[in-house]
C-alpha positions as CSV (number, residue, x, y, z in Angstrom):
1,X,2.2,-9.3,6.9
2,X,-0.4,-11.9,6.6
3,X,-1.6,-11.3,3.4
4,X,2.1,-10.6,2.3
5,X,3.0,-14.1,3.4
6,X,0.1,-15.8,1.6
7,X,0.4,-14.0,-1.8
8,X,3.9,-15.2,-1.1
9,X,3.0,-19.0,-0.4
10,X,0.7,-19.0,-3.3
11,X,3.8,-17.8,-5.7
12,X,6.2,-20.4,-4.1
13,X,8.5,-17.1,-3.4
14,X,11.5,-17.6,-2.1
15,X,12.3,-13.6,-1.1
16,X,10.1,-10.8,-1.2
17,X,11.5,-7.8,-2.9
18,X,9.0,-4.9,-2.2
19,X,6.2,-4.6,-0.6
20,X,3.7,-1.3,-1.7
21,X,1.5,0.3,0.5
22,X,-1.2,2.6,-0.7
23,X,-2.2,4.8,2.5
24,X,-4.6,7.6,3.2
25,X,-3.9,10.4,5.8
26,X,-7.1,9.8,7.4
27,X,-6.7,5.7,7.5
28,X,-5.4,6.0,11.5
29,X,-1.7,4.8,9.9
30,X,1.3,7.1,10.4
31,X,4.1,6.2,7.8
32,X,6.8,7.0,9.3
33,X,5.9,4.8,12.0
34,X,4.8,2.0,10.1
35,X,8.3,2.4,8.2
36,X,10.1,2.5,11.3
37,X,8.6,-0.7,12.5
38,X,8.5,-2.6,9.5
39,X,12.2,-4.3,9.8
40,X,10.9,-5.7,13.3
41,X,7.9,-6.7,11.8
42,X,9.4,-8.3,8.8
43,X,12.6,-9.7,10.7
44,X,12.8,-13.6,10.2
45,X,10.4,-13.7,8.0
46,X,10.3,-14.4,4.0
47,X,10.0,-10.1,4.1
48,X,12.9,-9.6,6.4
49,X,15.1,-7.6,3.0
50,X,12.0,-5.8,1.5
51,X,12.0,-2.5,1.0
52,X,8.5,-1.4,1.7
53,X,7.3,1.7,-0.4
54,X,4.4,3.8,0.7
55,X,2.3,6.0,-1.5
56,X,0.5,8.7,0.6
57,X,-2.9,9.0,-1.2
58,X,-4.8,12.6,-1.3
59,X,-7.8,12.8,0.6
60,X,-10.9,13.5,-2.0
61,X,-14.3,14.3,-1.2
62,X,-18.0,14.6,-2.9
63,X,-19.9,17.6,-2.7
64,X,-23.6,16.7,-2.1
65,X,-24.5,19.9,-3.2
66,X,-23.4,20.9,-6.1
67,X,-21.4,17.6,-7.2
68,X,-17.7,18.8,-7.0
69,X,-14.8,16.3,-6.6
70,X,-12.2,18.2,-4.6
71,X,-8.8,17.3,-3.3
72,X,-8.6,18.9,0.7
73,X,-6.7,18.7,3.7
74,X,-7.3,16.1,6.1
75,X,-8.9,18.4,8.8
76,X,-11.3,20.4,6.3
77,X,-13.6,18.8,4.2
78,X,-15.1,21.7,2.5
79,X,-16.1,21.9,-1.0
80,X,-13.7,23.6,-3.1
81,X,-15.9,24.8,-5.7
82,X,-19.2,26.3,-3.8
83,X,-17.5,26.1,-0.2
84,X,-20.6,23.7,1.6
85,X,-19.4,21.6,4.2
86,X,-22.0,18.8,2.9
87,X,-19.3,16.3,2.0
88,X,-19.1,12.8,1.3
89,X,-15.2,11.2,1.8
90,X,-14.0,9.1,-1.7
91,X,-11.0,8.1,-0.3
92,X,-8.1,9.4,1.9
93,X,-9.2,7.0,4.7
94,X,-7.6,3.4,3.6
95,X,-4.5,1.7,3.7
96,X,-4.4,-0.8,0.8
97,X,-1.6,-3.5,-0.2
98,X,-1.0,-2.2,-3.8
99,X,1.4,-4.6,-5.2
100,X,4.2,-7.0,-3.8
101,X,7.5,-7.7,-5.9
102,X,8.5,-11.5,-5.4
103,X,11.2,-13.7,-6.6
104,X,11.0,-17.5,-7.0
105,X,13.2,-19.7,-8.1
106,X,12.5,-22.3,-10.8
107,X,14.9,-24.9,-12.2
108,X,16.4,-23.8,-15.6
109,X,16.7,-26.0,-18.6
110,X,19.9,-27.3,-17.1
111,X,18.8,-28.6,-13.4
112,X,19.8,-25.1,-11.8
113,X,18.0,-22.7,-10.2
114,X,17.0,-19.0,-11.7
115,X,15.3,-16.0,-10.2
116,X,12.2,-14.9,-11.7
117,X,10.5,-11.7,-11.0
118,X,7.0,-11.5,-10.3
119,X,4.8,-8.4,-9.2
C-alpha cells in the first residue's frame, strides 16, 4: 500500500479507483488471500473503495539447451519442446503493481470542483 499511497500523493488524488496487480504463481502470493485481506488492508485509507484486480501471469521458462520459450506448470519446469529439465525461470515468480486508476479533483473554470481520471 505504500507505493499505492505515494503514486497517490504525487497525483494529489483524492480516491483511488483500482488498484492492478500483476502476480506470478510462483511469487509466494496467494490471490485469493491477498483479495480477501485487501478491504482490511485498505480500510481508512485513500484505497478503502478500490477494487483491486489481479492478473495471474503464466509461468515461462528458457531452455538452456535447445533455446525454447515454454509456458509450464508451476511444479514442472521441463522444456516443452526437447523435454530437458535445464531451465532458466523468465517470469512466473513476481508480483508487480501494474497500473493504479486515481481520481483528483481540480477546480473547473467556474470555482467548482471536477473529477478527473488518471491511470
Amino acid at each position: 500500500m505504500g507505493q499505492v499511497n505515494e503514486i497517490a500523493f504525487q497525483n494529489q488524488a483524492s480516491t483511488i479507483e483500482s488498484i492492478t496487480l500483476r502476480i506470478g504463481p510462483l511469487s509466494g502470493v496467494e490471490s485469493q488471500l491477498l483479495k480477501q485481506a485487501f478491504p482490511f488492508v485498505a480500510a481508512q485509507t485513500i484505497a478503502e473503495d478500490a477494487e483491486l484486480i489481479i492478473e495471474e501471469l503464466p509461468v515461462v521458462i528458457v531452455c538452456k539447451q535447445c533455446g525454447s520459450r515454454s509456458n509450464v506448470v508451476p511444479n514442472k519446469l521441463i522444456c516443452s519442446q526437447c523435454g530437458d529439465y535445464h531451465t532458466q525461470l523468465i517470469s512466473g515468480d513476481e508480483m508487480l503493481l501494474a497500473s493504479v486508476e486515481l481520481i483528483r479533483s481540480e477546480p473547473g473554470k467556474d470555482g467548482s470542483l471536477e473529477e478527473v481520471n488518471h491511470v
